[in-house]
C-alpha positions as CSV (number, residue, x, y, z in Angstrom):
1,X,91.3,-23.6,61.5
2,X,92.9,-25.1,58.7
3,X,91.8,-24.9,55.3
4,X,90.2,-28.1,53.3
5,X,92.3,-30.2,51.4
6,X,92.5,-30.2,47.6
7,X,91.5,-26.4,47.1
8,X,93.3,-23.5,45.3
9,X,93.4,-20.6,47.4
10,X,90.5,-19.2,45.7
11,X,88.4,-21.6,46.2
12,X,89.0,-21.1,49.6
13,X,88.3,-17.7,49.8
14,X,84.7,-18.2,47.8
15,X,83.9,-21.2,50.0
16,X,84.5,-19.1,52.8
17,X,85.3,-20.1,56.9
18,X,83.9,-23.5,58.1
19,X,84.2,-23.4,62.1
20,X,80.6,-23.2,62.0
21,X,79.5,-25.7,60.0
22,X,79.0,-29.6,61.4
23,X,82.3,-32.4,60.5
24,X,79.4,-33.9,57.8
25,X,78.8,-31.0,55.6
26,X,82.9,-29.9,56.1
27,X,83.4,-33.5,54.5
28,X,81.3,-32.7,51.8
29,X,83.1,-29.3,51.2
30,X,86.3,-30.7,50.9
31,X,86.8,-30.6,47.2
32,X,87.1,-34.3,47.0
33,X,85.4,-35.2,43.7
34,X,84.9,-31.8,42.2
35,X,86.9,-31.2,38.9
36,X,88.4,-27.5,38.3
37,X,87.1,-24.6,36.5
38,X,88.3,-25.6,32.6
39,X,89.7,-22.8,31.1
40,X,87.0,-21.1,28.5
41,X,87.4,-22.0,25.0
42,X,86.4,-19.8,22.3
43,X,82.6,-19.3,22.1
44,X,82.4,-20.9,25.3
45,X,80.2,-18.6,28.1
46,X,83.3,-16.8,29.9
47,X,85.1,-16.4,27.1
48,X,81.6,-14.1,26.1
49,X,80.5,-13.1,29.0
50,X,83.0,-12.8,31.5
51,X,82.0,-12.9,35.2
52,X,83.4,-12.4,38.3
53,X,81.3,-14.9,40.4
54,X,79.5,-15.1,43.8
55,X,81.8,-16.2,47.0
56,X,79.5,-17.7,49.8
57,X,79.7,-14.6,51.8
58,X,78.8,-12.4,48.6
59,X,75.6,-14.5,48.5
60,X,74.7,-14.5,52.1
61,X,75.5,-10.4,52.7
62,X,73.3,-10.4,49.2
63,X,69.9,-11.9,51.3
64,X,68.0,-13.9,48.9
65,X,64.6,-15.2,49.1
66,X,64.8,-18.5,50.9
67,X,62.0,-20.7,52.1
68,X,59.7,-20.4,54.7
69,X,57.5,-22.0,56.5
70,X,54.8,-21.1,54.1
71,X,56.7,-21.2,50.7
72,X,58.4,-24.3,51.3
73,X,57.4,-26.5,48.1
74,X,58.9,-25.9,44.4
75,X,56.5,-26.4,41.3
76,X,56.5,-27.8,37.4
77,X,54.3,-26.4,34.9
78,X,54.1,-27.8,31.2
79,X,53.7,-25.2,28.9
80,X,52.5,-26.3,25.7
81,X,51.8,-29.4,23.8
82,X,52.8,-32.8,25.4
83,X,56.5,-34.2,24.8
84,X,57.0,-36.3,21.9
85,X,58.0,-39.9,22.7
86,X,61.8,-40.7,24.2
87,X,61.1,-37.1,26.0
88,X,61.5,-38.0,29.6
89,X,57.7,-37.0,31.4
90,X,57.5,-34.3,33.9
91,X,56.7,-36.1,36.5
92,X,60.4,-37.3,36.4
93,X,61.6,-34.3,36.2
94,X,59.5,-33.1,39.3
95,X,61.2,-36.1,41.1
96,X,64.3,-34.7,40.4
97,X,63.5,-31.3,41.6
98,X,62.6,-33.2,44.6
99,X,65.4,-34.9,45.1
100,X,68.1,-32.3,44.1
101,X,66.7,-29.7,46.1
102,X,65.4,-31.9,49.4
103,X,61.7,-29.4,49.3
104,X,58.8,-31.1,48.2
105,X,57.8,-30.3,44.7
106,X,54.7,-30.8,42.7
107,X,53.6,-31.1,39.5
108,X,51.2,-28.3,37.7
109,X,48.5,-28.6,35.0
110,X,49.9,-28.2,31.9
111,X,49.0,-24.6,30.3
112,X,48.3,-24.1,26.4
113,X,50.7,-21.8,24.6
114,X,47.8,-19.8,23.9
115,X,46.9,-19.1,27.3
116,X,50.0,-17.6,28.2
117,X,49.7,-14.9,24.9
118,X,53.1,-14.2,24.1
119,X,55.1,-12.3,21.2
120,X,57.0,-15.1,18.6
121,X,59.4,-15.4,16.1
122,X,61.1,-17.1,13.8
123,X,64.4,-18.2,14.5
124,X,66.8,-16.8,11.2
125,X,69.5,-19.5,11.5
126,X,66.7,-22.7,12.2
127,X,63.4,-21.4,10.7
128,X,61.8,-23.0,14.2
129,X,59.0,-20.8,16.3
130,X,60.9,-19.1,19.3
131,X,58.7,-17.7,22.6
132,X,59.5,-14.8,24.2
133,X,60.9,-15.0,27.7
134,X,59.8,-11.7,29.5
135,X,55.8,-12.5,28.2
136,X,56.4,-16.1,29.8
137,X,58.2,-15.0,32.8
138,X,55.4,-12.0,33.3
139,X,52.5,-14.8,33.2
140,X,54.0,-16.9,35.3
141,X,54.1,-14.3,38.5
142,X,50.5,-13.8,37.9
143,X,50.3,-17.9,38.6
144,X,52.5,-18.5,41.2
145,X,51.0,-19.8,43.8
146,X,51.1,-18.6,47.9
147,X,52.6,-21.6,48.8
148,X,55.2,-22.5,46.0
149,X,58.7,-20.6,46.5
150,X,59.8,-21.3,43.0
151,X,57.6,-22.1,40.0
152,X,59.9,-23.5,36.6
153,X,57.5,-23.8,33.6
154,X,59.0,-26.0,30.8
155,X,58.4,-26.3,26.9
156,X,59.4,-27.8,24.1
157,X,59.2,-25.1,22.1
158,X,62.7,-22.8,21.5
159,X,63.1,-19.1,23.5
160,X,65.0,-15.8,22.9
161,X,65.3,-13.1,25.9
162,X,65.7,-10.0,23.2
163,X,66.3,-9.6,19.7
164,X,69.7,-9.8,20.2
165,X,69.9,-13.4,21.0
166,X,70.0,-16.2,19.5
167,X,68.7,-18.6,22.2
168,X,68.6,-19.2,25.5
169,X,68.6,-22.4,27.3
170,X,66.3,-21.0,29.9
171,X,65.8,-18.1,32.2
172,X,64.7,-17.4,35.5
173,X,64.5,-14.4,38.1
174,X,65.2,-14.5,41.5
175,X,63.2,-11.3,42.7
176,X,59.9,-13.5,41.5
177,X,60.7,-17.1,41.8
178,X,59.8,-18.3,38.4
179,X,61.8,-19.2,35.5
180,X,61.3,-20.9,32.1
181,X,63.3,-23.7,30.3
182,X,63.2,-25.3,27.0
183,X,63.9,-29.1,26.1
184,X,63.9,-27.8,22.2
185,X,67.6,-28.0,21.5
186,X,67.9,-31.2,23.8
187,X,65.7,-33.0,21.4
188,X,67.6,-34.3,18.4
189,X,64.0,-33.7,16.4
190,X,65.5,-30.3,16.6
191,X,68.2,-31.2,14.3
192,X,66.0,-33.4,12.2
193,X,67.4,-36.5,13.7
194,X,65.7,-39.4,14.6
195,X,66.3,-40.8,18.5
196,X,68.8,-43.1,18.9
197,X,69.9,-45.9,21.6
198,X,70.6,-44.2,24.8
199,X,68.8,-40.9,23.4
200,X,66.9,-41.0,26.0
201,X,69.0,-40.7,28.8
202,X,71.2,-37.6,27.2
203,X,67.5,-36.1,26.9
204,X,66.8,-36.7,30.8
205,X,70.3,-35.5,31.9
206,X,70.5,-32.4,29.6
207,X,66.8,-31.6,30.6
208,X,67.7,-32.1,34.6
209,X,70.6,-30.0,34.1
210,X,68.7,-27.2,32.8
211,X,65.9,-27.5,34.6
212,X,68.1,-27.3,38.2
213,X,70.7,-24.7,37.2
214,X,67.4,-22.6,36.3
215,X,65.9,-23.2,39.8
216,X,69.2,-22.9,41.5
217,X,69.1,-18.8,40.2
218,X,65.8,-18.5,42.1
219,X,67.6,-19.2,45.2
220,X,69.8,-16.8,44.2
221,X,73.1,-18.7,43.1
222,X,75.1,-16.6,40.4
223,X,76.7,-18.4,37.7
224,X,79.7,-20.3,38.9
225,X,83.5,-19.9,38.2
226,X,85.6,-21.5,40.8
227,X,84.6,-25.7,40.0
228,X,83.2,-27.4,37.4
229,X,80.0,-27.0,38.4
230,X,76.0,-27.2,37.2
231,X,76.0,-23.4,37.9
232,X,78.4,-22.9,35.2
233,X,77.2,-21.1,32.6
234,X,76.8,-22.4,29.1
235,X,76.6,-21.0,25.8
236,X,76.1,-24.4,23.1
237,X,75.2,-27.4,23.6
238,X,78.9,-28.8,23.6
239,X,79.2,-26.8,26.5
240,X,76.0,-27.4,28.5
241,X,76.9,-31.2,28.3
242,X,80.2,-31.0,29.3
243,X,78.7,-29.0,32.9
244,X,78.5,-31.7,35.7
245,X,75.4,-33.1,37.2
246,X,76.6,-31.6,40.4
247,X,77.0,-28.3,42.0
248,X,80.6,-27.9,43.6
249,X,81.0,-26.7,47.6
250,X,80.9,-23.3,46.6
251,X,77.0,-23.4,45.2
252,X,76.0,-26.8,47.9
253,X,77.1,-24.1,50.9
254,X,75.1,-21.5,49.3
255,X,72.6,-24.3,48.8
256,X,72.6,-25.8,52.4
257,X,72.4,-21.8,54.0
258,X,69.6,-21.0,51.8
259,X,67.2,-24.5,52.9
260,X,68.9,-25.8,55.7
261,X,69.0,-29.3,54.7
262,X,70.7,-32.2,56.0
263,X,73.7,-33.5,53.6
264,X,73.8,-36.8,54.0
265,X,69.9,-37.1,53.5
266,X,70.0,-35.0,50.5
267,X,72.8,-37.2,48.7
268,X,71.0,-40.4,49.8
269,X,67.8,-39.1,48.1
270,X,69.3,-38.3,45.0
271,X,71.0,-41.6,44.8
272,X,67.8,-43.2,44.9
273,X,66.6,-41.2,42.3
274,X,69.5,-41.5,39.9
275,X,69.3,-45.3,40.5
276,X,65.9,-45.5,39.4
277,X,66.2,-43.0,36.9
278,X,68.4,-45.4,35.3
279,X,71.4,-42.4,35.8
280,X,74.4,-44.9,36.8
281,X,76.9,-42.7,36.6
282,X,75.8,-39.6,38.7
283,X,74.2,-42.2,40.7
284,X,77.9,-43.6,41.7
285,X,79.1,-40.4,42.1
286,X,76.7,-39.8,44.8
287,X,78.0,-43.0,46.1
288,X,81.7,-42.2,46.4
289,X,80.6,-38.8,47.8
290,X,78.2,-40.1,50.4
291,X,81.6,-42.9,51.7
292,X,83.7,-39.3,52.2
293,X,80.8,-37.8,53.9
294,X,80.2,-40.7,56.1
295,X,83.6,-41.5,56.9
């Protein structure tokens, strides 16, 4: 069988043979509308961490958890105090969850900080209150519940891994199916700005981003090197904005093997979201993608 058009030969050989998979999802592995890999810049994440990435058949020979019939929904949990104002709600973020990963997902009580009891710190370079990852991610296992196959608790307060890190964005483990992500550095209170016009929607796409990319490691995805892709790994802001709302064909075959959805479905679902979300751009996106698909 011949190859897709518009891939480099690696990209091929992560994407892996499609005689198997239905003239739909080959349309929407062709590469058409998926920007390269940029090449690292200094203090970018490759450039620190240097990775060899996950070809589909790495990830399938790998087994991950996937859903069942009786871990078939995804959950949200707000840890913490409530979002300030121009924060985008969790419910929206559950919607995108939704959406972006075609399971049905719902939305948890929120949980005080103090419930969770949890080692701190004080960040040296902001003076801001950082949590602990590994006391979050441990007190999230004990809460997962029997029929959720990926719990993602989210806060707006800052989180280091170790004491050798700075930040992180978020974290998550696939072996357990929960992860943690924070909105902190999204937030231009963080910064001691005040929100300006259009705030709001960086918030929501920076927060969706994160949120996703964290969920997409419980299923088992490795950071990505072979597109620009939302499984790209990020290491500043700069970086984590300049990631795509998208995962490329690489991560949506992983993605498709791992829940079985139906393509075309799972675009027009998150079209409607990102048209009521108020998300025009990755809304149109979807658009020109689902015309490929369909032709």
């Amino acid at each position: 069988m011949t190859a897709p058009p518009r891939l480099t030969p690696a990209q091929i050989v992560a994407l892996g043979p499609l005689g198997s998979v239905s003239p739909e999802l080959r349309r929407a592995l062709s590469g058409a509308g998926f920007e390269p890999m940029p090449q690292p810049a200094e203090g970018d994440w490759l450039a620190c961490h240097p990775e060899r990435g996950q070809k589909y058949a790495e990830f399938v020979a790998e087994k991950p958890l996937v859903p069942d019939e009786t871990r078939r929904t995804l959950a949200l949990l707000p840890l913490g105090v409530p979002a300030r104002p121009g924060i985008p709600r969790p419910g929206l973020l559950r919607d995108a969850l939704e959406a972006f990963y075609a399971l049905p997902a719902r939305l948890l009580p929120r949980v005080p900080l103090a419930e969770v009891g949890m080692r701190t710190r004080i960040n040296p370079h902001t003076g801001k209150v950082q949590l602990y990852t590994p006391h979050i991610l441990a007190f999230l296992k004990q809460r997962l519940p029997p029929d959720v196959f990926a719990l993602a608790a989210i806060t707006g307060e800052d989180l280091y891994p170790d004491e050798s890190w700075n930040f992180v964005f978020g974290i998550a483990t696939p072996r357990h199916r929960v992860g943690v992500f924070s909105f902190a550095r999204y937030d231009p209170a963080f910064d001691d700005e005040p929100f300006h016009p259009g705030d709001e929607k960086l918030v929501l796409r920076r927060m969706i981003k994160v949120l996703v990319h964290e969920v997409g490691h419980m299923f088992g995805l490795r950071h990505c090197i072979y597109f620009s892709c939302l499984m790209n790994g990020s290491n500043h802001i700069e970086e984590a904005d300049a990631r795509p709302q998208h995962v490329c064909p690489v991560c949506l075959r992983k993605l498709q093997h791992a829940i079985g959805f139906d393509v075309i479905r799972r675009y027009e679902a998150l079209e409607r979201f990102y048209e009521g979300a108020g998300l025009d751009d990755e809304a149109a996106w979807v658009a020109e993608r689902l015309g490929e698909i369909r032709a």
